[in-house]
N, C-alpha and C positions, 0 to 999 in steps of 0.2 A: 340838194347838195350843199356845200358848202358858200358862202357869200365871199366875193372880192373883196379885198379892202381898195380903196381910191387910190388911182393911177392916172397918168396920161401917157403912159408908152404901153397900155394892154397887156400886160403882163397878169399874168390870173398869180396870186399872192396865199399860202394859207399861216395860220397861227400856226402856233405851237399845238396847242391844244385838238385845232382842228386836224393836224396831219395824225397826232398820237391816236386818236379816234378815228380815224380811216385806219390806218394800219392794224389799230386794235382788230376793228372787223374783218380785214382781210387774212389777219392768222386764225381767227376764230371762225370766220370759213371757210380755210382752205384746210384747219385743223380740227374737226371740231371729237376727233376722235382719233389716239395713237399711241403704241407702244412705244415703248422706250427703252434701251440696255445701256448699264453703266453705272457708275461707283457713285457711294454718296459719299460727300464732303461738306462740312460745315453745317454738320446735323445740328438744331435747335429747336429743344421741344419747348413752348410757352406755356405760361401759366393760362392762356387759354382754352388751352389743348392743341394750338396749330401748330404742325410742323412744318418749320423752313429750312432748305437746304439746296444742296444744289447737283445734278445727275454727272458723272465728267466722264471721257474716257481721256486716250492719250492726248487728244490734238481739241476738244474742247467741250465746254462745259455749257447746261444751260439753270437758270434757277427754277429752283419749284417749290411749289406749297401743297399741300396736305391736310385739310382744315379737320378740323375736331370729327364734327359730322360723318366726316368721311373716315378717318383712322382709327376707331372703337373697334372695328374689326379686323384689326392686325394682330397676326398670332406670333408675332414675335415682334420686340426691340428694334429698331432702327438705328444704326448707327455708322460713326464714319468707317469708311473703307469696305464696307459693305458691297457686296455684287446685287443689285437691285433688277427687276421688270417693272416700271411703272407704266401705268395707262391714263390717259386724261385727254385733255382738249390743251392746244397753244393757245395761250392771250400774251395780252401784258400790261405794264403796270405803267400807266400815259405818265403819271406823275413825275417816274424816270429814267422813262423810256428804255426800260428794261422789257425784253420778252421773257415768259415763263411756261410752266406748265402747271396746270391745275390739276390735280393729281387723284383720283378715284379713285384707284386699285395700286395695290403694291406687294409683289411675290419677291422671294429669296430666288435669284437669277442660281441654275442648276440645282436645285431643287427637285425637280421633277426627275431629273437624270437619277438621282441620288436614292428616291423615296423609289423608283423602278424597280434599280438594281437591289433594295432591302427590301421589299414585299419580294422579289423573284427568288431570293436565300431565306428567306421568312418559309414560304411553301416549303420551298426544297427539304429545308430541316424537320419542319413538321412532317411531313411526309416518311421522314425516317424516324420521328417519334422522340425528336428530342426536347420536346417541349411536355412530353406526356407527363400527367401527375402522378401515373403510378412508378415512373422510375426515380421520383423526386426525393431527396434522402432529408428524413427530419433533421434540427436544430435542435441540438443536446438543452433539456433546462436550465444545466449547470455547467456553464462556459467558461475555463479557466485559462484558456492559450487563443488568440486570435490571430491570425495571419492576417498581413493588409495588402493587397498589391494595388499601388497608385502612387503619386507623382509626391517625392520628398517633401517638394517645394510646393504642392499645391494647397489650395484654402481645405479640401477633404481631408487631408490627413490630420489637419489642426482640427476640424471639426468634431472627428472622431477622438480623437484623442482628449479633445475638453469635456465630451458626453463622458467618458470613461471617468475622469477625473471628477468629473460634479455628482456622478454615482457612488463615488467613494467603491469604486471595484477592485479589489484585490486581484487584478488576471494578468498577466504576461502579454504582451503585445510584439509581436515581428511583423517589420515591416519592411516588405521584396520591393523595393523602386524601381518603378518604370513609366516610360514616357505615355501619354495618356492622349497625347495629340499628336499629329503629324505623321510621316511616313512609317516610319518605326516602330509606333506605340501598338499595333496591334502584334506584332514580334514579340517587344519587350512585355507588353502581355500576358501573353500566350506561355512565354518562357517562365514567366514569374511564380504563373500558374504549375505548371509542370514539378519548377523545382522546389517548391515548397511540397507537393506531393510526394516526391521524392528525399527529400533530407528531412521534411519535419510531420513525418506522420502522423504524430500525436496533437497537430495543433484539432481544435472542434470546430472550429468554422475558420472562413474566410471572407473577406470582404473585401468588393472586386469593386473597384470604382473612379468616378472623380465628380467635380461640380458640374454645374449646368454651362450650356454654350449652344453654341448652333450645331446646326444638323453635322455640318463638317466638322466644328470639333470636337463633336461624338462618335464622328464614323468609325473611329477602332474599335468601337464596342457591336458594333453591328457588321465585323469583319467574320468569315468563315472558321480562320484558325483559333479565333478567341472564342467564341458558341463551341468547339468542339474541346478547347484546353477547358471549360467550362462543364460540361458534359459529362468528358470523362474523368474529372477531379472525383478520387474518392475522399478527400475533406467536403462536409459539407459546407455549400456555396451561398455568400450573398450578392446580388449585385446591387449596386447603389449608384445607380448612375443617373446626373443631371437633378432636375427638378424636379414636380409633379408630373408636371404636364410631357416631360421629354421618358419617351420610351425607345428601347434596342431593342437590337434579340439576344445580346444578352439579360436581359429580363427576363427574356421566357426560357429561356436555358439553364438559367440558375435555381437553383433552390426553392431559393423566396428573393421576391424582390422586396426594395425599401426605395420609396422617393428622394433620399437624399442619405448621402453618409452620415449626415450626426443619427437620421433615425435610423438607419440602421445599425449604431451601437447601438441605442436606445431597446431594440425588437429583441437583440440578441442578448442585452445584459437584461431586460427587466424583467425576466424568469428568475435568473437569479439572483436579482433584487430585491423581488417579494418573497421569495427561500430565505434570503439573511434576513429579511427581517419577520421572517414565523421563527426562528432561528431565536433572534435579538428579544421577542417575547417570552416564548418558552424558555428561554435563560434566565430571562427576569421573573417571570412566573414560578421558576425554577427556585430562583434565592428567594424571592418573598416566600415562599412555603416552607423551605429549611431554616429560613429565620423566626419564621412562626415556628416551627418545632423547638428547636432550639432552645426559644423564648420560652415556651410553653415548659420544656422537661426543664431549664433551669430554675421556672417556680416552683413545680415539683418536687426539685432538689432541696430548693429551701426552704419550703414545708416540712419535709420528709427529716432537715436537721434540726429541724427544731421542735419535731413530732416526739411523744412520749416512752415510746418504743425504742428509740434510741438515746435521750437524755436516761430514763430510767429503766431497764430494759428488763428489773429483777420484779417493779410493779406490774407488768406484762405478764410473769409468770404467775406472780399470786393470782392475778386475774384469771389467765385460764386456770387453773387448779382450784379455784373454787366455784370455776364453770365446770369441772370436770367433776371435782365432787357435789355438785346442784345438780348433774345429770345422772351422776349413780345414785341420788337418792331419788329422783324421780323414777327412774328406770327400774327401783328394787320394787318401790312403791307400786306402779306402774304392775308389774308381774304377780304382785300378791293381790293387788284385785281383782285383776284378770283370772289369775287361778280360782279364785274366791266364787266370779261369776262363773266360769264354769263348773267346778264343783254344784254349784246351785242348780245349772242346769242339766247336771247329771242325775242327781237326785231326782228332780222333777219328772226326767224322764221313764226313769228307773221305776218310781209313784205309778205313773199310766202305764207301763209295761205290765208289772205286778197284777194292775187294777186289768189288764187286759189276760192275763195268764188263765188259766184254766183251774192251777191248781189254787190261785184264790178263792173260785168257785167252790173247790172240794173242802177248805176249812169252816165254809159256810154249813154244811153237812151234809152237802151232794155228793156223788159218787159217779163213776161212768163206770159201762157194762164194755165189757171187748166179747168179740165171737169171732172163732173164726182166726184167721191170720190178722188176728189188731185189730180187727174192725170194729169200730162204733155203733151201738147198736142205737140207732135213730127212731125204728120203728118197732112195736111186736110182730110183725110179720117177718123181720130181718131174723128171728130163732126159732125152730124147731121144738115143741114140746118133747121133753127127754133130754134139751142140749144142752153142754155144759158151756157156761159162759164166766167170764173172769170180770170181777167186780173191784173196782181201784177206788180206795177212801183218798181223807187227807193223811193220811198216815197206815202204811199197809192196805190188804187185799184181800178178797177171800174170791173162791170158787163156788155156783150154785145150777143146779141143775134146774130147769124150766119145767115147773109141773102141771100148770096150768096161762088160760090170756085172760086178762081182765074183758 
């Protein structure tokens, strides 16, 4: 235990030090494990990663730390006014004599309530098929009217509207305001949605949204009547709500979703981003080519003025007309030996005809015998002793009767 300091009336004595040190042990265990509900105030994150701050309700507060180690798995920001669950062991801090909590674990106090009630309307809706992707209506390529419903005043609206402006997008923007937190917001909503359906039918999309927050102040997006002014919107829908990491059902009810409002102008215009500029090509591809032409038939022109055809237009015709008379004297030329050759080849022919004929035969001093109805007499057996046969010279004929056969 601890040692007396020197007396003479028996009085048992401790330091400072020593009582901080008894007491330290005595909370550390009687505590060495415990929850805790209550606000945080005088949140301070250090450059070492530890957080210090302190739990309070109405009637009073205790301090607490948080250390690195321990806080890498905290899925959300800490900050003041915050409704906290923390768990940890009591000590304290002897140096000055402060008690604390060493803090392990840290939940979003009603939390659990909250995440119930949205998985128990998450089912529900899917279950009637409003999450299904075949009723999900495409996102036109060519986006020229955008409807916005979200908060005037809030950082999405500026978001959205700097993406638009840094694209250089020619499109129309309307923007329905409504409250995006608190009681309300899921009304004002709901209503913004509707009436843009109803009076601005021609816009092509919407963009349903606001920045990142906590669970509560998203909960309008994950209300009943917003999932269904969502659903039944025949514009089609984006939602853009929160950060990456923070999902609704509206997310799953919408269209398409986008992590954050600036991308989703981003999703929605850069279709039509990359149309302007195949657009911005072929335009300029366009004129380089008409200026190539252009260029080209103006050489041509100046060629063609200064060409001899049009300075002297009457040497043009001598020219042809003594092309034309070069080709009637070829052409006459041309037909006379042509003719020439064939005459030649007539004759020639005409030669072995003759030489083939029969009666060239007969000026030689042969003769042929007919019997008969014309017939040729080939053999002596082909006449009859007694028979009269007709004999053809080269010049006339005579008649003789067969009187005897060799």
């Amino acid at each position: 235990m601890f040692e007396e300091t020197d007396n003479n009336d028996g009085r048992l004595i401790y330091t400072v030090s020593q009582i901080s040190a008894e007491i330290k042990l005595i909370l550390e265990d009687s505590y060495p494990g415990v929850w805790v509900q209550g606000e945080i105030s005088n949140f301070k994150l250090y450059n070492s990663g530890h957080m210090y701050f302190s739990v309070k309700d109405a009637n009073a507060q205790i301090k607490a730390v948080m250390f690195q180690n321990a806080n890498t798995g905290l899925i959300f920001a800490p900050e003041d006014g915050m409704k906290v669950l923390v768990y940890g062991r009591v000590s304290s801090y002897p140096k000055y004599g402060d008690y604390q909590i060493i803090v392990n674990r840290m939940e979003r106090y009603g939390k659990g309530e909250l995440c119930e009630a949205s998985e128990k309307l998450k089912k529900k809706l899917e279950l009637e098929g409003l999450f299904d992707e075949s009723v999900k209506k495409p996102i036109s390529d060519i986006v020229n009217k955008i409807g916005v419903v979200t908060s005037q005043d809030g950082a999405a609206l500026r978001d959205i509207l700097r993406v638009i402006y840094n694209l250089k997008a020619n499109v129309e923007v309307l923007i329905c305001p409504a409250r995006v937190q608190g009681k309300e917001a899921e009304k004002e909503i709901s209503k913004a949605i509707e009436y843009l359906n109803d009076n601005h039918k021609d816009l092509d999309v919407l963009l349903i949204g606001r920045g990142g927050g906590s669970m509560e102040d998203l909960w309008a997006f994950n209300a009943e009547v917003v999932a269904r002014a969502i659903f039944n919107s025949k514009i089609p829908t984006v939602s853009c709500v929160g950060h990456e990491v923070d999902f609704t059902i509206a997310d799953f009810v919408a269209d398409m979703r986008a992590p954050t409002p600036s991308a989703a102008a981003e999703m929605v215009l850069r279709q039509r981003s990359v149309i302007t500029g195949q657009i911005k090509r072929l335009q300029d591809s366009l004129n380089n080519e008409m200026d190539f032409i252009l260029n080209n038939n103006f050489q041509r022109v100046e060629r063609l003025k200064s060409s001899r055809s049009l300075l002297k237009p009457h040497l043009m015709y001598e020219d042809k007309t003594a092309y034309v008379d070069d080709m009637g004297r070829r052409l006459s030329n041309g037909v006379e030996r042509l003719c020439s050759l064939k005459a030649d080849k007539i004759k020639n022919i005409a030669h072995k005809l003759n030489m083939l004929s029969p009666l060239s035969v007969l000026e030689r001093g042969f003769s042929i015998c007919f019997y008969g109805d014309n017939k040729i007499v080939k053999n002596s057996k082909d006449v009859k002793q007694g028979e009269i046969v007709n004999i053809k010279l080269a010049s006339g004929g005579f008649k003789a009767e067969v009187k005897s056969y060799d």
